[in-house]
C-alpha positions as CSV (number, residue, x, y, z in Angstrom):
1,X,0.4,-4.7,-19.0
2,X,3.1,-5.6,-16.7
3,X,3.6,-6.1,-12.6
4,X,6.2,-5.0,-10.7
5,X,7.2,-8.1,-8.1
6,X,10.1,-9.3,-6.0
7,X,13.7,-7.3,-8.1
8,X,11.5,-6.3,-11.0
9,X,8.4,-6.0,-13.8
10,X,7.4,-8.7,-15.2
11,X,4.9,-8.7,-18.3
12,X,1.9,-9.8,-17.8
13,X,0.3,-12.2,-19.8
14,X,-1.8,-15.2,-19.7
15,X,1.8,-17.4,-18.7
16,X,3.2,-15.0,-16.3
17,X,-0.1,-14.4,-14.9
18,X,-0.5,-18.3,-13.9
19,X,2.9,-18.7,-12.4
20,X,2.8,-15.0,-10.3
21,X,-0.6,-16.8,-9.0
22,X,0.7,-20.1,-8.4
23,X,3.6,-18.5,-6.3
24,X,1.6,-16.3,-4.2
25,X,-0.8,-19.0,-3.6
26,X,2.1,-20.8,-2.1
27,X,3.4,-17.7,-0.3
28,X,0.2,-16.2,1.1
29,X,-2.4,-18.9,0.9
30,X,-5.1,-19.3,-2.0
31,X,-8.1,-17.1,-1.1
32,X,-5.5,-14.7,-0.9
33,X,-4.1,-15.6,-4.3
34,X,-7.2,-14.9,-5.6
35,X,-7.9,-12.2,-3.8
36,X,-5.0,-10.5,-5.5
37,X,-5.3,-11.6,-9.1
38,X,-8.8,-10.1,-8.9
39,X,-7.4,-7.0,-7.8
40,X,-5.2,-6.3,-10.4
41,X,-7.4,-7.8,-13.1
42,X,-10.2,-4.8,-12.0
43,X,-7.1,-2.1,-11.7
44,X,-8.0,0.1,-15.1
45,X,-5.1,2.1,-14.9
46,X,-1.6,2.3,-12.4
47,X,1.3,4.5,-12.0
48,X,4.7,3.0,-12.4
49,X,8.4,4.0,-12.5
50,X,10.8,2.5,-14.3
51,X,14.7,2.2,-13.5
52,X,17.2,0.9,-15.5
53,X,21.4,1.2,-15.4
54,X,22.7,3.3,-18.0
55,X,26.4,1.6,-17.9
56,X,29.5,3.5,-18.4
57,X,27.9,7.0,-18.1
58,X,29.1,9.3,-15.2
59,X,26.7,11.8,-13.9
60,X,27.0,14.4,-11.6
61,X,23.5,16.2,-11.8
62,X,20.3,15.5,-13.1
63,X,19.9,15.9,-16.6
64,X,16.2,16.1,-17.8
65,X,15.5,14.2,-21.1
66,X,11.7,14.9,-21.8
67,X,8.3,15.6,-19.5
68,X,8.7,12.4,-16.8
69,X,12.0,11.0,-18.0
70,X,15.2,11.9,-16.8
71,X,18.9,10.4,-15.6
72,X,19.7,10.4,-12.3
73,X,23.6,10.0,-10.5
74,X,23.3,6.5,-9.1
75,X,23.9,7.9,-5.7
76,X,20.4,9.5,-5.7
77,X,18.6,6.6,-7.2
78,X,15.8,5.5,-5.1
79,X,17.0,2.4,-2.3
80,X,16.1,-1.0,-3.8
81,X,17.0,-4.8,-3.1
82,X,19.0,-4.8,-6.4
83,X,20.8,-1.1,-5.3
């Protein structure tokens, strides 16, 4: 399992899972902490999307590489923090 936070995804395990919870207890309070860990702990299932640089490759159009997976022109990437 991993959680998408701040710039990225983190994986989360017992480790990550402590220190996500220790910094949104100091961001947002405890209860809410808690609150939030519970939350995801319950989730059974999420959607996600994943997007990574592919370096030195130009594209001009969309080319699709399988059902759900495809490369994209960086110009039409989705607006992000790290964008």
């Amino acid at each position: 399992m991993a959680i998408r936070h701040d710039f990225g995804v983190t994986p989360f395990d017992p480790h990550s899972a402590a220190e996500r919870l220790v910094i949104r207890a100091m961001k947002d309070g405890a209860q809410n902490a808690v609150n939030w860990l519970t939350r995801v702990l319950e989730r059974r299932s999420a959607i996600g999307m994943r997007v990574m640089p592919v370096w030195q490759l130009i594209l001009n159009t969309t080319v699709l590489l399988s059902e759900g997976v495809q490369l994209i022109p960086f110009s039409e990437s989705p607006h992000s923090l790290p964008k």
